[in-house]
N, C-alpha and C positions, 0 to 999 in steps of 0.2 A: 504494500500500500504506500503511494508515494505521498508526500506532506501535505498538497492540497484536499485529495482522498481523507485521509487525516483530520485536515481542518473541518471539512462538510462533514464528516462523523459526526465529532466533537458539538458543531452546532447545536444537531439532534439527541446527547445526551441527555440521558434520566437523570438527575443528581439526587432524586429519589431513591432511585435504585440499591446504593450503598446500605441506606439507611434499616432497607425494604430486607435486605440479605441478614445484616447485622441482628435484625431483631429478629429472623428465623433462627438463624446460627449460633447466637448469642457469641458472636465472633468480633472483635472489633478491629475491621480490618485495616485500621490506620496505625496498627502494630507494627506492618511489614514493611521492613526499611530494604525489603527486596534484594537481599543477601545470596540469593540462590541457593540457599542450604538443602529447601526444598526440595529443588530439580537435582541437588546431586545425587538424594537419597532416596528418591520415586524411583520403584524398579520399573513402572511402566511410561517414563517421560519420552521416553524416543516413541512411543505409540503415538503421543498426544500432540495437537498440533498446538497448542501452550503450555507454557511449566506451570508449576501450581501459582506461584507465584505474578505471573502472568496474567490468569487469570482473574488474580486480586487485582491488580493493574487495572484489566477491563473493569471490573466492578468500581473501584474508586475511583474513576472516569468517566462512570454511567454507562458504559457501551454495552447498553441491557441485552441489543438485539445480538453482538457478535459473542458475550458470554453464553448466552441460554442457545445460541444455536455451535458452539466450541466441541468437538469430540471430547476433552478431555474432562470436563463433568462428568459424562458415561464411560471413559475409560479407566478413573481415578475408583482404586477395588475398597478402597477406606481402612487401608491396610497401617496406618496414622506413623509408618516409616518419617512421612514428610514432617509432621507433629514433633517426631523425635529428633529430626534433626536440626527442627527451628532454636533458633535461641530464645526466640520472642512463644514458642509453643505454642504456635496459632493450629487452630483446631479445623485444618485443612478439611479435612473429610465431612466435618459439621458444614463449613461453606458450600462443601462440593455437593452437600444432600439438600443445603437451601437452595442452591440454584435446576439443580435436577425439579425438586418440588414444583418449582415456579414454572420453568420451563413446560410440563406435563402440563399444570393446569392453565397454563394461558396458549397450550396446544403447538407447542414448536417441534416441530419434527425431531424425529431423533437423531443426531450424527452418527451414530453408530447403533445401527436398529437391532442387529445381535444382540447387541447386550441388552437387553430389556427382558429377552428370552433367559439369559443368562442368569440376570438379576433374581427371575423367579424360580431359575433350580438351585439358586442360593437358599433363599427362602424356604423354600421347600426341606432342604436338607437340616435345616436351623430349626422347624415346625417339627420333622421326623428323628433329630437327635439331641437338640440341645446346640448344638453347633453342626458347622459347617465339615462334612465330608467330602476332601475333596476331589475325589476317584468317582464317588457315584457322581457326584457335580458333572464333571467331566463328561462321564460315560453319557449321563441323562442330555447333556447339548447336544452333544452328539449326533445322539439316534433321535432328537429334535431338527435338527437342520441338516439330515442324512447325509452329513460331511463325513466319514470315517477317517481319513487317513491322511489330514493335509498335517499336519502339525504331531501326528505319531512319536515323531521323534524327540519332540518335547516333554511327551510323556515318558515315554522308556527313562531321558534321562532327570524326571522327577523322580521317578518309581525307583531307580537306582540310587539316587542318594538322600532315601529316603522320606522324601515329600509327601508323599502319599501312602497313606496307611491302605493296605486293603480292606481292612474289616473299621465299620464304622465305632465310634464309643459313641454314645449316651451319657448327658448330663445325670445326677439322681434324680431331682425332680423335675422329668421333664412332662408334668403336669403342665405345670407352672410357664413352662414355657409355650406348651400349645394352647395354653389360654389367652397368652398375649396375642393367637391367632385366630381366635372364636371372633367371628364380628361381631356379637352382642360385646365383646371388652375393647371396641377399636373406639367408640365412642366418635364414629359419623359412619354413614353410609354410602355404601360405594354406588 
């Protein structure tokens, strides 16, 4: 985007916007003196077409429409890697799930529409153990988007140093936990 491009953004910013994230996130994103700490410690930043940091950028600039429509909102696994390598401990993943939020209900396409698919055999897996397995995750996108074999060898080499459990564990009470997925306890409806 060259400076003019730039400029005619800018015009159009939200300066709402910031305000609108912060009281989702409870994140106060004028924490980030934008160190990069961030992007060196996101295992999936070469995915994303922004660093997390970046992204706070767009937000504290208002640039509603190029945050909510960024791949790395849906790319960003909430794995809070980035959280531990901030100095300032901004709650990256908290931003990243107020902008996804926003983004859904004011209907902006998804950058990355796999993962939505993906998102919910997270879920699924979290409902059925307490946490997340991530072998059946896997196996289940899978045979969701009948890809078998493009990324194989990612797997072999999780499976080999040991990333991936084969047999899942269970929380003790994982009552408790598929309560938080009954919709009578979600307290709105879908």
């Amino acid at each position: 985007m060259n400076d003019a491009e730039q400029l005619t953004e800018m015009k159009f910013s939200d300066f709402h916007f910031a305000a609108e994230v912060k009281q989702r996130s409870h994140v106060d994103l004028n924490m980030c003196y934008h160190c990069w700490c961030c992007a060196g410690g996101c295992p999936f930043v070469e995915a994303m077409d922004y660093t997390p940091n970046g992204v706070i950028r767009l937000v504290q600039l208002g640039m509603k429409k190029k945050a909510l429509e960024c791949s790395a909102i849906w790319i960003c696994v909430g794995c809070h890697t980035c959280s531990t390598a901030c100095p300032m401990a901004i709650d990256m993943s908290a931003v990243m799930d107020a902008l996804r939020q926003i983004a859904i209900e004011e209907g902006i396409p998804c950058a990355e529409p796999d993962i939505l698919d993906f998102h919910k055999e997270v879920l699924h897996s979290v409902e059925d153990y307490g946490r997340t397995h991530k072998l059946e995750i896997m196996l289940r996108y899978k045979i969701r988007k009948r890809d078998w074999f493009s990324d194989m060898d990612v797997g072999l080499k999780m499976l080999a140093k040991r990333k991936l459990d084969l047999m899942p564990s269970k929380v003790k009470h994982i009552e408790d936990i598929r309560n938080l997925f009954n919709r009578d306890n979600r307290g709105y409806q879908e």
